[in-house]
N, C-alpha and C positions, 0 to 999 in steps of 0.2 A: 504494500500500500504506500502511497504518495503523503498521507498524514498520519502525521506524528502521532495527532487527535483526530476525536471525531466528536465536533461541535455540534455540526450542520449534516442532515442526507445528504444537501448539494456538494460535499467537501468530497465523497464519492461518485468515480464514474460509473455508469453500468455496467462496465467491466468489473467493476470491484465489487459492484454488489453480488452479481453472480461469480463470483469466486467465492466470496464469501456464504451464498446459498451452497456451492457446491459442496466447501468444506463442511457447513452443517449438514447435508445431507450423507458424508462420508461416515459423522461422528453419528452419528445418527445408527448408521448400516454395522460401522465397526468401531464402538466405544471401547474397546479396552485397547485399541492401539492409541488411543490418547491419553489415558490413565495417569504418565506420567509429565506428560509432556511440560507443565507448570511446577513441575518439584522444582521446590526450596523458593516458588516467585510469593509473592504476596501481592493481594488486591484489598486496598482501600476503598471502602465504599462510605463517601463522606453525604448523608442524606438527613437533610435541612427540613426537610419537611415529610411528613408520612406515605407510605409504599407498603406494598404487600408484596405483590409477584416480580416489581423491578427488581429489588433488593435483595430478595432472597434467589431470584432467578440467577442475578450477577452471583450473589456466594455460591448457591449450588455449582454454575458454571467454573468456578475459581477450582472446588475441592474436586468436583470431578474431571479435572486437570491435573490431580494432584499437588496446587497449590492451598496456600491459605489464605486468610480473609482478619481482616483489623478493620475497625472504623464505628460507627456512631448511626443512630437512625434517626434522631429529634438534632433540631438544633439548641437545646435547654442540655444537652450532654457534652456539648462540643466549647469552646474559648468564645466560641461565635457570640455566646451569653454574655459572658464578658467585654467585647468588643472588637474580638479580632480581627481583620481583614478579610475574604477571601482569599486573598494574593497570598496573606502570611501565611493560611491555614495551610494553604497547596503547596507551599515552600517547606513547609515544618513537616508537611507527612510525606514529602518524595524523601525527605531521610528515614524513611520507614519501609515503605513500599514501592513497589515495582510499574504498577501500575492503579489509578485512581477510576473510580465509579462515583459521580457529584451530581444529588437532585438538591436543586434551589427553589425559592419561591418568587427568586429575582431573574428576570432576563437580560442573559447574558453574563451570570454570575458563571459558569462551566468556560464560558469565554477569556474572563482573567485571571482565573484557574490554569486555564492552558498554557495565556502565555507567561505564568508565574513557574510551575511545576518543572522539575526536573526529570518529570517522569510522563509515557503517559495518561491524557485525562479523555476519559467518555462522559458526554454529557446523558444523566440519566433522568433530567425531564428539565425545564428551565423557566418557570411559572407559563405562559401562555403560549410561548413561544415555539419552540422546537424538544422534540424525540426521538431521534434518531434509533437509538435501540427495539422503541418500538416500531418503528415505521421496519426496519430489517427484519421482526419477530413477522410484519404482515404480509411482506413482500414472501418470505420464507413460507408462511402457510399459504397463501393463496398460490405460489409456486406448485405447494406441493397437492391441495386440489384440483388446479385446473392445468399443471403442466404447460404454464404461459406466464408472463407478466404484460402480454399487451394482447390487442383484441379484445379489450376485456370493458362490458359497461359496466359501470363502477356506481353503487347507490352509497352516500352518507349521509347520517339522518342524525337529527338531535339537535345538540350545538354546536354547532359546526363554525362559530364567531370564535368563542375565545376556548376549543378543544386545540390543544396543541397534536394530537395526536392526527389528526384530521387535517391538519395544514401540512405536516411532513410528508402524511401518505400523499396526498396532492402532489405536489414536489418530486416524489418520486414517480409517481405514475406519469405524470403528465409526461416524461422520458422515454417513457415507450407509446410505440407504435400502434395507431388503432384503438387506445383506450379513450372513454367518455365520459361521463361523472351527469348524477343526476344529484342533484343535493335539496335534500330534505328536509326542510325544519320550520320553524315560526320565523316570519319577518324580524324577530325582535334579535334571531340567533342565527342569522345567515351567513356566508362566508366574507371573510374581511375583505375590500375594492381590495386592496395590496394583493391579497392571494387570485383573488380572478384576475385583475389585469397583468398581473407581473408573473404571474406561472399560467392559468391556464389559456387565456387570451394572446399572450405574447407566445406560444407553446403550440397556438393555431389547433386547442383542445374544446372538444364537440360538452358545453356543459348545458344543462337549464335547471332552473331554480324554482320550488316548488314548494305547498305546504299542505299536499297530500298523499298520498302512496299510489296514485292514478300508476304510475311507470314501475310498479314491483316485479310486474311479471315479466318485464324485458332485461332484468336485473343477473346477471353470472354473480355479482359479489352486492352485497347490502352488507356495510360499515355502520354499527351502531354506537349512538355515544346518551348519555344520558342529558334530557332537559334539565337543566339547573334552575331549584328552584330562586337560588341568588341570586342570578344575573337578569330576574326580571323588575321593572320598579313597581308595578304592584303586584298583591297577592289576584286579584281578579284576573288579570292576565295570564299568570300561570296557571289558576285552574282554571281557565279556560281553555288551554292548549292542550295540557300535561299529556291526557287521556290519547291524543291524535297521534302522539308518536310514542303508541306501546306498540311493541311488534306481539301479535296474537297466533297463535297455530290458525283462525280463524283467516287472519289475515295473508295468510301462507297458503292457501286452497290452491290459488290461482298464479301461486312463483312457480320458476321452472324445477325439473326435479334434481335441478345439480347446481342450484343455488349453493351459493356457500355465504354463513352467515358469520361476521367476525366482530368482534367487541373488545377493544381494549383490557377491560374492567375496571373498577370493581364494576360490577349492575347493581340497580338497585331497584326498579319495578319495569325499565324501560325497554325488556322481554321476558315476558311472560315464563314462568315456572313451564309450564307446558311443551314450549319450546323448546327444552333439554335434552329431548326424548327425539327429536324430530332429525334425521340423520342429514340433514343440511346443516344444521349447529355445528360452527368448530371453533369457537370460544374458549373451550378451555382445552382443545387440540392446542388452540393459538399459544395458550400460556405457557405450555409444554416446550414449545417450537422455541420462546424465549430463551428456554437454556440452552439449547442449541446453537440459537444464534450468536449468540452472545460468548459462548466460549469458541467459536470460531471468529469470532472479534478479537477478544481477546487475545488467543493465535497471534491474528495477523500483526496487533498493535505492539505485541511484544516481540515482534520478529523471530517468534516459532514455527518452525519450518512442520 
């Protein structure tokens, strides 16, 4: 790989993304030939704010490497409480570890991390901004449902304003060939102008914007993210939407039968219990696919062959 870090999806080509699919798909085929591959490295996972699947996705990744894992999950554990810098923090733990995993609540906080650090740094979410880790966890599973990353109509529903995760896969999709995006949410949580004109408009990508599921059944992928009920200004607004964008087995009659449905997570009502059952579900395939990806990151960032 060409970076040191990985801030940004754009910081890789689609050459490297699919190297980097390959290699998960190797570790995948034949885990015990990487076993040791990270003996004696250590991964810092400096996380500022709360994670379930990042976090523990990154350590599994590390130990089944054969590496180990140092670092902090609140920032009330870390100097941070006290006052410390980012810069100092990523300065003070490259005397520690080999390489760094940093979710912030700030953007662009993994940014002065990088170029502080002596080691490197993955950005592993950056308040609203960018995801990179996870934008590779979806690239990897929709890889490995539908054997493509372009051709592909692309549905993302929810908040699709300030979901960082929904801006990266954008960014990355919009790179291949033949994909389309239909996006789904309430006028109040639409995609940012920044992200339509500067990735998918300048990118000469087929989108329309929408605040109903009228286009499901034209749908190969549907990217679900939850409506937030913070980011509206009042409560009548949000119940009046919430209910529009639950995904229902009901609502699944009429999708095709090799939909693939992905969710970052956590969820929390915005698909249905029901839907778990329903063999287009790869949501928690996806979170699986995380450690995969990730320890073929890892890989490449430590310059392990």
């Amino acid at each position: 790989m060409t970076t040191k870090n990985l801030i940004s999806i754009t910081e890789l080509s689609t050459q490297e993304i699919e190297e980097l699919i390959a290699c998960a798909q190797d570790i995948i085929a034949e885990p015990d030939k990487y076993a040791d591959k990270c003996r004696r490295k250590k991964l810092a996972t400096l996380f500022f704010e709360p994670s379930t699947r990042t976090r523990l996705s990154f350590e599994a990744a590390m130990l089944e490497l054969g590496g180990s894992v140092l670092g902090f999950s609140e920032a009330a554990s870390s100097s941070a409480s006290k006052g410390e810098s980012v810069s100092d923090t990523a300065i003070t733990v490259s005397c520690y570890a080999d390489i760094i995993a940093m979710r912030h609540p700030k953007e662009g906080a993994p940014l002065v991390a990088g170029l502080s650090a002596g080691v490197p740094v993955i950005n592993a979410g950056d308040g609203g901004h960018n995801h990179p880790t996870q934008t590779l966890t979806d690239l990897l599973t929709i890889f490995r449902e539908k054997g493509r990353l372009g051709n592909l109509k692309i549905g993302c529903c929810g908040d699709l304003k300030f979901g960082r995760t929904v801006h990266s896969l954008v960014e990355a999709c919009a790179r291949y060939e033949g994909n389309s995006f239909v996006l789904i949410s309430p006028e109040e949580l639409r995609v940012p102008d920044n992200i339509k004109t500067n990735v998918l408009e300048r990118s000469g990508i087929d989108y329309i914007e929408t605040d109903n599921w009228d286009a499901l059944p034209e749908l190969d992928i549907l990217y679900m993210t939850r409506v937030q009920r913070e980011r509206f200004f009042n409560e009548a607004d949000y119940l009046r939407l919430k209910d529009e964008f639950i995904l229902t087995a009901d609502r699944l009659e009429n999708a095709k039968s090799d939909l693939s449905i992905l969710h970052p997570l956590p969820r929390v009502n915005e698909i249905e219990k029901a839907v778990d059952n329903d063999p287009r579900a790869c949501y928690f395939k996806q979170a699986l696919n995380g450690k995969y990806i990730r320890m073929a990151l890892i890989l490449k960032l430590l310059g392990v062959d």
